[in-house]
C-alpha positions in Angstrom: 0.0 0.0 0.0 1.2 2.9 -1.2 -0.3 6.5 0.1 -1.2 9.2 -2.3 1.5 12.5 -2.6 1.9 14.0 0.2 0.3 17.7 1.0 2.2 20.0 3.0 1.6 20.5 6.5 0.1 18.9 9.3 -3.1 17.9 7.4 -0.8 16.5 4.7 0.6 14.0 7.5 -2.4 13.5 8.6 -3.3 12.9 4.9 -0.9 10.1 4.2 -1.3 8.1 7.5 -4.9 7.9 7.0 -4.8 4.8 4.2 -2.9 3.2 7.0 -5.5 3.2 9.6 -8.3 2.6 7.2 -7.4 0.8 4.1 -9.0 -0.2 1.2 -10.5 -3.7 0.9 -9.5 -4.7 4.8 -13.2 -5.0 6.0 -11.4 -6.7 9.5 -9.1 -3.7 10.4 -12.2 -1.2 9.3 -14.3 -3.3 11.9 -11.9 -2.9 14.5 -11.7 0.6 14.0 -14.8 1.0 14.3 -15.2 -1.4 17.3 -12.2 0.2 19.0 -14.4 3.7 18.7 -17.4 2.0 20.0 -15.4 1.1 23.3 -14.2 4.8 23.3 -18.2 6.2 23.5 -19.0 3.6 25.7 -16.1 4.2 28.5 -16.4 7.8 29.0 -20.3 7.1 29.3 -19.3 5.3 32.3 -16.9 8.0 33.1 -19.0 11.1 33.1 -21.9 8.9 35.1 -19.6 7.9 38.0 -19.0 11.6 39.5 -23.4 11.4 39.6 -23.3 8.5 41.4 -20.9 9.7 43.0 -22.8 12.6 44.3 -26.6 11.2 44.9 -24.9 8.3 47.3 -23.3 11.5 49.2 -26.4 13.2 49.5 -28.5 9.8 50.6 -26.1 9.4 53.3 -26.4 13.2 54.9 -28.4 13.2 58.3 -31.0 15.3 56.5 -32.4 12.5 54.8 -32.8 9.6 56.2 -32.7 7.3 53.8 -32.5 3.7 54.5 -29.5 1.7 54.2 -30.4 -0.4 50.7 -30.3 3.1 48.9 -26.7 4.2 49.2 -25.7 0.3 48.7 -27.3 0.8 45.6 -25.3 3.8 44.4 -22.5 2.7 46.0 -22.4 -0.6 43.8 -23.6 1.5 40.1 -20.3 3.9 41.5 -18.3 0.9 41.5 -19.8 -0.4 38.2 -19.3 2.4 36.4 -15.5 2.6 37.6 -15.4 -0.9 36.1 -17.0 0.0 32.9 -14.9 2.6 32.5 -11.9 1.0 32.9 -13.0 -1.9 31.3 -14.3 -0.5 27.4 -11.0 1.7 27.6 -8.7 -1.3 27.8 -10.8 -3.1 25.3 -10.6 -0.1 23.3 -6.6 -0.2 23.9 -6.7 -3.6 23.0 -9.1 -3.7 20.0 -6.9 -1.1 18.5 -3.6 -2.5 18.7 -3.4 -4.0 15.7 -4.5 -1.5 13.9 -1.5 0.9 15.5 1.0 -1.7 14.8 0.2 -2.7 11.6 -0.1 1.3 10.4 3.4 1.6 12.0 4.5 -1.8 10.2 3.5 -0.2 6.3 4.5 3.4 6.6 7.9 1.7 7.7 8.0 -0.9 5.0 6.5 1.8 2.7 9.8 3.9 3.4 12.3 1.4 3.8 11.3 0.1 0.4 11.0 3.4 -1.3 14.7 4.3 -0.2 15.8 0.8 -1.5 14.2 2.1 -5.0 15.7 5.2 -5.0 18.6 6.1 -7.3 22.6 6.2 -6.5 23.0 9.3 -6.6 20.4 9.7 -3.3 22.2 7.1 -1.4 25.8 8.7 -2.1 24.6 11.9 -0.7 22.7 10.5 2.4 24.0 10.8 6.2 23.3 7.4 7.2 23.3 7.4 11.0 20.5 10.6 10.4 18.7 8.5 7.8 18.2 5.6 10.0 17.2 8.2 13.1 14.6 10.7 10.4 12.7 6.2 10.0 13.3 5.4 13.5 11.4 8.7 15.3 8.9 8.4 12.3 7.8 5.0 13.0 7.6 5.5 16.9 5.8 9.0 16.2 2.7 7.1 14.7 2.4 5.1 17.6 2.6 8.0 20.0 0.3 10.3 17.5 -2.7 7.4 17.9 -1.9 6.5 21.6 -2.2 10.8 22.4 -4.5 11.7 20.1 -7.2 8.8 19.8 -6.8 7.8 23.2 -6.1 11.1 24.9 -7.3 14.3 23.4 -10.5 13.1 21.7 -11.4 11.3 24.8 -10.9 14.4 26.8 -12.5 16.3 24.6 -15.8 14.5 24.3 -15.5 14.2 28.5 -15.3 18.0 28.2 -18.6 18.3 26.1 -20.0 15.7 27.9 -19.5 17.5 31.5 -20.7 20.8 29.9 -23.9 19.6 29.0 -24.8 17.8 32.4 -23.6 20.6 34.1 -26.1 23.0 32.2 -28.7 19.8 32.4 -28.1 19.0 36.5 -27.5 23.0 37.7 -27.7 25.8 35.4 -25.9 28.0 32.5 -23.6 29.3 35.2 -22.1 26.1 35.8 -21.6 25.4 32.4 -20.1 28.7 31.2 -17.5 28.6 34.0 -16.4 25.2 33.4 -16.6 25.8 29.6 -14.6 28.8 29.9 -12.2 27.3 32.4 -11.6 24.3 30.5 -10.7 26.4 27.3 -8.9 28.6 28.9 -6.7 25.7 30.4 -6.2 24.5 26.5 -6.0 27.6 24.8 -3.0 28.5 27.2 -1.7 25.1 26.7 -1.5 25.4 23.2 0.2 28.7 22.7 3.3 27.9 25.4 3.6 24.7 23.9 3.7 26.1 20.4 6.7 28.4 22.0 8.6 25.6 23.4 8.2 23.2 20.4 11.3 25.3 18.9 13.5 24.3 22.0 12.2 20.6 20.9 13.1 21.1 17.6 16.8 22.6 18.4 17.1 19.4 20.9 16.2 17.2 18.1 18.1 18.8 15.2 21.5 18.7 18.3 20.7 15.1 18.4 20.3 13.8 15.0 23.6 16.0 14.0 25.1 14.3 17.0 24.2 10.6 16.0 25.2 10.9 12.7 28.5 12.8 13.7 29.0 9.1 16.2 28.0 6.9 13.4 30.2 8.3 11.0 33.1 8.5 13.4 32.6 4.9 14.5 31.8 3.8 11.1 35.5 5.1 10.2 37.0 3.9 13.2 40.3 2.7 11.7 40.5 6.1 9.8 40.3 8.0 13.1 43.4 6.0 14.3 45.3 6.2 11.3 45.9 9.8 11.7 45.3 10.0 15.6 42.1 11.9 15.6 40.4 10.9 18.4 40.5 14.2 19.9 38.8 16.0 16.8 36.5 13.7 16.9 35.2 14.0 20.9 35.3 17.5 20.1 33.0 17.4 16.9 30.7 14.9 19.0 30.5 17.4 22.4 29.8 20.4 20.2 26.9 18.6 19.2 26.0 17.4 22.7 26.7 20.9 23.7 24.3 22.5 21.9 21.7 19.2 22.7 22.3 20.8 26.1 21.7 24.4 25.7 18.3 23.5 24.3 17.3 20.9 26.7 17.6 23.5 29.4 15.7 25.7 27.6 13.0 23.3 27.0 12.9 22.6 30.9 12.7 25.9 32.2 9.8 26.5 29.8 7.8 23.2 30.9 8.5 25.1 34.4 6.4 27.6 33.3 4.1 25.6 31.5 3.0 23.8 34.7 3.1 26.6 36.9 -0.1 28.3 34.5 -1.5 25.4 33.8 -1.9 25.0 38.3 -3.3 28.8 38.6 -6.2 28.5 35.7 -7.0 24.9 37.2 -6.6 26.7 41.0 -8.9 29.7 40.3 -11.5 28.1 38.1 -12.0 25.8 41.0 -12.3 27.9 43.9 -14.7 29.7 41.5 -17.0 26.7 40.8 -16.6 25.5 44.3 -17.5 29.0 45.8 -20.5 28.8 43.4 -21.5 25.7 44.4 -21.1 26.8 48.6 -23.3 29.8 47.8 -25.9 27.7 46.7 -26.2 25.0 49.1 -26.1 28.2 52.2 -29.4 29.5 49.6 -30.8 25.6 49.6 -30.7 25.0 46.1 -27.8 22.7 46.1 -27.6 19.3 47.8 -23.9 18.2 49.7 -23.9 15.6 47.3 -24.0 18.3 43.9 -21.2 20.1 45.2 -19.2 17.0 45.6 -20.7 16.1 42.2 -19.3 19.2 40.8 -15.8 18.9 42.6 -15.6 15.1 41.1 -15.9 16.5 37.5 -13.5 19.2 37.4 -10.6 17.1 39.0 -11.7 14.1 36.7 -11.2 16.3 34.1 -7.9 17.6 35.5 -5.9 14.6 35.3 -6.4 14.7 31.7 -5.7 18.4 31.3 -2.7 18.1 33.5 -1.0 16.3 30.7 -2.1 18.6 27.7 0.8 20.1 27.5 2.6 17.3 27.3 0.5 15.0 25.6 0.1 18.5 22.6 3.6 18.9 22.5 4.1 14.6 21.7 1.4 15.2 18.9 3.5 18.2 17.7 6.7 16.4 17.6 4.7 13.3 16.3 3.3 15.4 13.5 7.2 17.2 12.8 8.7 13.1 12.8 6.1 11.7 10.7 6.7 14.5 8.2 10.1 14.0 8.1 9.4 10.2 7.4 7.0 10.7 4.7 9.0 13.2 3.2 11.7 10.5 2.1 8.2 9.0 -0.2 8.2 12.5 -1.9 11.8 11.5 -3.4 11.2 10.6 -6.8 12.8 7.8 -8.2 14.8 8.7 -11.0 14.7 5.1 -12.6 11.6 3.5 -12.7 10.3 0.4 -15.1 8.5 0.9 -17.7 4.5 0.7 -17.8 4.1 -2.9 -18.5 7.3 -3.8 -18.5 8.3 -7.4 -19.1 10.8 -9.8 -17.6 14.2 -9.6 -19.1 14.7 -12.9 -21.2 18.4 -13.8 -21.1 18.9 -17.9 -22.8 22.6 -16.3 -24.2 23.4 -13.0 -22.1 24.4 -10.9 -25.6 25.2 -7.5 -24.1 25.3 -4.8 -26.7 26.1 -0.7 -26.0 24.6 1.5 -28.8 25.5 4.9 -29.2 25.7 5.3 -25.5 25.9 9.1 -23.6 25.4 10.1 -20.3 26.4 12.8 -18.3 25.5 13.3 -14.3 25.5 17.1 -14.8 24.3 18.0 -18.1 27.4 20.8 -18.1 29.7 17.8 -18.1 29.6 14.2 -20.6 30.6 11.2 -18.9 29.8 9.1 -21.8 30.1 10.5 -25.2 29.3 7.7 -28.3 30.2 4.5 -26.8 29.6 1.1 -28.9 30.8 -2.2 -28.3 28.9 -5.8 -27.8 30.3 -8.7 -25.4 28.8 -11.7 -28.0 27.7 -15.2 -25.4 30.1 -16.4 -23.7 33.1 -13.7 -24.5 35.2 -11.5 -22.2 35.7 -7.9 -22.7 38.0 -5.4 -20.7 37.6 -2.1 -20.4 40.4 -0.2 -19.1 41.9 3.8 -19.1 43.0 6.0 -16.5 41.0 7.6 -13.3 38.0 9.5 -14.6 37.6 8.1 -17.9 33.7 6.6 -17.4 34.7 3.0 -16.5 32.7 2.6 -13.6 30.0 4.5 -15.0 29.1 1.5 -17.9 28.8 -1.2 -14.8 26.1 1.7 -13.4 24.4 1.9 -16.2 24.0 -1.7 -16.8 22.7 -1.9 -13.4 20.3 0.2 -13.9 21.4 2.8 -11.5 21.0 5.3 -13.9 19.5 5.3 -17.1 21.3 6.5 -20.5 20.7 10.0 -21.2 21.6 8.6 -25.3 21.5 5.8 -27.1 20.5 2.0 -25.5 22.0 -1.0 -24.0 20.6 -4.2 -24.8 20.9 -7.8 -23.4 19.5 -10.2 -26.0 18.2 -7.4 -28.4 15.9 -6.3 -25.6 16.2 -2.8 -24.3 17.2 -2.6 -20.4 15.0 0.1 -20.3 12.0 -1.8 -21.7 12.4 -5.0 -18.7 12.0 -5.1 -15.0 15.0 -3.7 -12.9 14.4 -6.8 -11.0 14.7 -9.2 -13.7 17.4 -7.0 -15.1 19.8 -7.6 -11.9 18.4 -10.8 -11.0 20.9 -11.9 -14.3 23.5 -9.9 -13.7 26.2 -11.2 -11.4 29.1 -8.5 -10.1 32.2 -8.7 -8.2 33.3 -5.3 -6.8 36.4 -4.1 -5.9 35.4 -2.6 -2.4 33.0 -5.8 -1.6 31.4 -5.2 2.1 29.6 -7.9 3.4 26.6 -7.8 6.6 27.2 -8.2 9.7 26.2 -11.4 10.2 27.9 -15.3 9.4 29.7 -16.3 6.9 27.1 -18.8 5.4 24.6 -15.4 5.5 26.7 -13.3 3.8 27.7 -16.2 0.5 24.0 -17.5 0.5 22.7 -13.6 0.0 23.4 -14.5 -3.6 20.4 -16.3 -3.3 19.0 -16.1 -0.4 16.5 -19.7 -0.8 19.7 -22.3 -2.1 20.2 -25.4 0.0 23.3 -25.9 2.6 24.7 -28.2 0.0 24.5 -25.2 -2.9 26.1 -22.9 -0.7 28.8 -24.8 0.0 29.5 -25.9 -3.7 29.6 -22.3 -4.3 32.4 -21.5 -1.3 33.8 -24.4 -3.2 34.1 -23.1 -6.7 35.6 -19.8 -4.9 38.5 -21.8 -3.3 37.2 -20.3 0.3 35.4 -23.4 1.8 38.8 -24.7 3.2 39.6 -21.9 4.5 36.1 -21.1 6.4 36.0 -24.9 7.5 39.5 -24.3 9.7 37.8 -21.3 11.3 36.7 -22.5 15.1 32.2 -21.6 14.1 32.6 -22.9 10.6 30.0 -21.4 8.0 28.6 -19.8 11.4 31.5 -17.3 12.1 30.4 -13.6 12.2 32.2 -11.7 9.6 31.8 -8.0 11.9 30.7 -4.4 10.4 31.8 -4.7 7.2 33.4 -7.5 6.7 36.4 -6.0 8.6 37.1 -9.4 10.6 38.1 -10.8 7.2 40.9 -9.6 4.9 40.5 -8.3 1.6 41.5 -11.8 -0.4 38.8 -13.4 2.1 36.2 -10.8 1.3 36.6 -11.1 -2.3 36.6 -15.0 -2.5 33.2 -14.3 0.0 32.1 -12.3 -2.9 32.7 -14.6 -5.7 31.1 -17.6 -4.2 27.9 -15.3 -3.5 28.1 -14.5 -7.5 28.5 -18.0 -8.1 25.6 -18.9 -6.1 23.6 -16.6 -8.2 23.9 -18.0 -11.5 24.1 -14.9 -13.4 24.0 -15.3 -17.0 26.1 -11.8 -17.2 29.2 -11.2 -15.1 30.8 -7.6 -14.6 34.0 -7.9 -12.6 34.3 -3.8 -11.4 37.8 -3.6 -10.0 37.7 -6.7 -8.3 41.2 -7.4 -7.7 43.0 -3.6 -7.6 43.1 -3.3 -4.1 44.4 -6.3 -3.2 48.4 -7.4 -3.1 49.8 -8.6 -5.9 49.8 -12.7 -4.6 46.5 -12.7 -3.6 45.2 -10.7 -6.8 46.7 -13.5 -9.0 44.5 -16.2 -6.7 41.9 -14.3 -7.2 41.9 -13.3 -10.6 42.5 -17.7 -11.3 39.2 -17.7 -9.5 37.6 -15.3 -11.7 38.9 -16.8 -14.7 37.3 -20.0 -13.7 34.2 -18.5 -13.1 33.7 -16.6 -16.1 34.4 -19.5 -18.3 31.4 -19.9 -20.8 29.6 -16.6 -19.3 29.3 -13.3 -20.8 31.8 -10.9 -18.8 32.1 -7.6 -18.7 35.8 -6.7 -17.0 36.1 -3.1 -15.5 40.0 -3.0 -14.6 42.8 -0.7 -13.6 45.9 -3.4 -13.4 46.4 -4.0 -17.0 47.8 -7.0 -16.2 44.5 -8.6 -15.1 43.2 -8.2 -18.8 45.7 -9.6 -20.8 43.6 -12.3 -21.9 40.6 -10.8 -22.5 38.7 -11.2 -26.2 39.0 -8.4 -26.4 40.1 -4.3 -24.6 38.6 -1.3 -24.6 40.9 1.6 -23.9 38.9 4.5 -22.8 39.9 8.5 -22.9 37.5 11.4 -21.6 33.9 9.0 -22.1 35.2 8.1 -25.6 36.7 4.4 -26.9 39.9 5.5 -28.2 41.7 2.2 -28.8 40.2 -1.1 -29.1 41.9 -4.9 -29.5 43.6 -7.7 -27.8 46.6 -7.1 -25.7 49.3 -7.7 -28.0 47.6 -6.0 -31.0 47.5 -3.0 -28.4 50.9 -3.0 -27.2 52.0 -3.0 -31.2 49.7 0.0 -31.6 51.7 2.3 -29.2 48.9 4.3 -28.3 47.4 5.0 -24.8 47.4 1.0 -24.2 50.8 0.7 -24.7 51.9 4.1 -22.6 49.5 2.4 -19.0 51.3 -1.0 -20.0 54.6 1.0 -19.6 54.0 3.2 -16.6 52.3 -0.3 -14.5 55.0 -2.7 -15.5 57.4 0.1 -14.5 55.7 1.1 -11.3 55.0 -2.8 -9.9 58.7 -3.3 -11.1 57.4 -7.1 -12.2 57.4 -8.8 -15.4 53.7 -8.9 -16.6 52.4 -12.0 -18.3 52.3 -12.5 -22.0 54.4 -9.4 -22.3 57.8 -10.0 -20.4 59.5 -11.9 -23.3 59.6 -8.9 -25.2 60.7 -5.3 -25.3 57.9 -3.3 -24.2 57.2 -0.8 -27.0 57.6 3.3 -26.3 54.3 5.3 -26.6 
């Protein structure tokens, strides 16, 4: 379920939780809404009768009446009923409703968390995750606490109030009922406006803290980077200028709920006296009972234990509001790549990847991609290679998906990537990165995430084929050991086998290698790069590379220059060429100081 665009403001939130808490087609949760109001009406029935009870057993029990014992018993025991009843339709209202709260709370959160998985790259490389997670994290717990408040606490109290105004007129007269109308609004009406003052103390306390946790996830997130140049101290001071200012507001906010409470006390103080002095004058002229001016005392401290958390109870529905806002605002970020009305399921038998005429450009000042064509035919391996900034990571983006083409097309079995199912689209695409972080959870999680329903037996096969299941079955937990945040309990040639058996166990018809060995040592990168070559055997593969010496047998190389192919070939017909090829061969054989394979038994030509 999916709610409607979002208006601004409070009515807007209001707006877009409302599908939640009545949806369309879900006869059982509209019944319990409906139920769950039922119980509402009901208990404060029983609540505005007790203080009448309350009174008429009073006044049976004065000397002046003398009334026989079975009459107050009788009071006495409708009193205790109505306590009963009160209590009792309110809990069943609590507990009639809970569902409906939680699963409200469950879709918005789903809602968001899956809207933010379909949002595009460039969203996520810009976010602030530890303030990301809080913005869901308030916004979920805000629903709850906007329905406990405001279904169960204002509109309760403000039927009570109604309620108590009319029996008041009914049982006494207009006086009665003006003074406890006026005192009653009064109460809210000041209420309101000092809490609307303090919500910006609220605000600054939450903006202090959300700046604050990301500042600690981010920190803690680059924990080794901190060491590496000894920056603790920047750090504790970045985090307590944050707290610091978390501080400054929070005393603020304090010293204005002082005040808050201290108003709130005098209107309940002197509309009371005022009502009670009322009530006294009237029982000295006879025309009230001992029992109505208890009656009357009951009601307006019934009503004030409500009241007394107004403020508090506004000022949660404020901040509720302000969190859910902030929650449903992340639904108002379009997605830049969506499919295609009625788009089909990619059908890849052969995996024949084909770049047409392909441009792109994240700023529209600047091309990435200017004109780029090449195929990788079934089964074939091609290379793309050229220095920093060139678009090489850019053509594994696009074939993601992650982007679309701002030019041209890319097709996988003469079917347009644009014209298929993202899902489908990266369900047969299979990639090994060069920075592969894992979850922080087992090893057998982390390989079977591939695909996340294969047997035991599959994901071992797959650790198997990635020359890792040795080494995980020395470890002391097995398939069970907890790789950390990151991955970081496992080094880089670990990570990377982790991440090839996952690809493995995907079956990908496509594979696009981006980088995968170039931050790793030389030994472990020619392991790896054996592993690769096993894998890719008889599968289309697309290799995005920096070490030229992980290409050399590749069907064929494409040397990139400023989003343009500017040499294409095998290796050796390359290195003949003496172009840009030839001049990266040069520089890397010269800078790893190593002979490089297929090329050391020859001069290496000069550029």
């Amino acid at each position: 379920m999916r709610p409607q665009r979002r208006r601004p403001g409070n009515l807007g939130v209001l707006a877009s939780l409302a599908p939640y808490l009545w949806p369309a087609g879900d006869r059982a949760t509209r019944a319990r809404v409906l139920l769950a109001v039922g119980c509402l009406l009901l208990a404060k029935l029983a609540t505005v009768a007790i203080p009448i009870f309350y009174g008429r057993a009073v006044d049976a029990l004065s000397p002046e009446t003398g009334a026989a014992l079975a009459i107050p018993l009788g009071l006495i025991l409708a009193y205790a009923l109505a306590r009963v009843l009160s209590l009792g339709f309110a809990e069943a209202r609590d507990a009639v409703f809970a569902r409906v709260a939680q699963r409200a709370i469950r879709g918005a959160g789903l809602n968001v968390f899956e809207h933010l998985h379909a949002l595009s790259l460039s969203f996520h490389l810009n976010r602030q995750t530890g303030g990301l997670s809080r913005v869901i994290e308030r916004g979920t717990k805000a629903i709850e606490t906007l329905l406990s408040f405001a279904l169960f606490n204002i509109v309760p109290t403000l039927l009570e109030i109604a309620l108590v105004t009319a029996i008041m007129w009914a049982l006494f007269d207009w006086r009665f009922a003006l003074l406890t109308f006026v005192l009653l609004v009064s109460y809210v009406a000041f209420t309101m406006v000092v809490t609307e003052w303090r919500l910006k103390f609220r605000r600054r306390m939450n903006e202090s803290d959300q700046q604050a946790h990301t500042k600690a996830i981010d920190s803690l997130l680059n924990f080794e980077t901190v060491k590496y140049f000894g920056n603790e101290a920047h750090e504790s001071a970045r985090f307590d200028e944050a707290l610091r200012r978390y501080e400054g507001a929070a005393v603020s906010n304090r010293v204005s709920l002082a005040a808050l409470n201290i108003g709130q006390s005098l209107i309940i103080s002197v509309g009371l006296a005022g009502i009670m002095y009322m009530a006294a004058a009237d029982i000295v002229d006879g025309t009230m009972s001992i029992g109505d001016f208890v009656l009357v005392n009951t009601y307006l401290m019934q009503l004030y234990q409500p009241l007394n958390f107004f403020g508090f109870v506004y000022r949660e529905i404020k901040q509720s509001l302000l969190d859910m806002e902030k929650m449903f605002e992340l639904l108002d970020v379009p997605q830049d790549v969506e499919d295609a009305p009625g788009a089909a399921d990619l059908c890849c038998p052969q995996g024949h990847l084909v770049f047409r005429d392909v441009r792109f450009s994240y700023d529209p000042r600047r091309p990435i991609l200017d004109g780029i064509d090449f195929e990788v035919p079934p089964g074939r391996t091609v290379a793309i290679v050229g220095p920093t900034g060139a678009g090489k990571s850019t053509i594994g983006r696009l074939l993601f998906r992650f982007y679309d083409v701002t030019g041209g097309a890319i097709e996988i079995d003469d079917q347009d990537i644009r014209q298929v199912t993202q899902a489908s689209l990266r369900g047969a695409i299979g990639v090994v990165p060069q920075d592969t972080v894992l979850f922080n959870d087992t090893i057998y999680y982390n390989i079977a995430y591939g695909r996340p329903l294969a047997s035991p037996a599959e994901v071992e096969e797959a650790a198997r084929l990635a020359h890792i299941h040795t080494f995980i079955m020395g470890l002391p937990d097995g398939y069970q050991t907890r790789v950390g945040e990151r991955g970081l309990k496992l080094s880089g040639g670990e990570k990377q086998r982790v991440a090839i058996a996952r690809t493995i166990l995907k079956r990908p018809s496509i594979l696009l290698f981006d980088e995968a060995t170039s931050a790793l040592d030389t030994a472990t990168e020619r392991e790896i790069q054996a592993n690769l070559k096993e894998v890719s055997r008889e599968r289309t593969t697309l290799v995005i590379a920096h070490r030229l010496s992980t290409v050399v047998d590749a069907d064929e190389i494409l040397v990139m220059e400023a989003g343009r192919i500017a040499e294409r070939g095998r290796h050796r017909e390359l290195l003949d060429l003496g172009g840009i090829y030839a001049r990266l061969w040069a520089q890397q054989h010269v800078r790893e100081g190593a002979a490089a394979p297929n090329g050391a038994d020859r001069p290496l030509p000069q550029p």
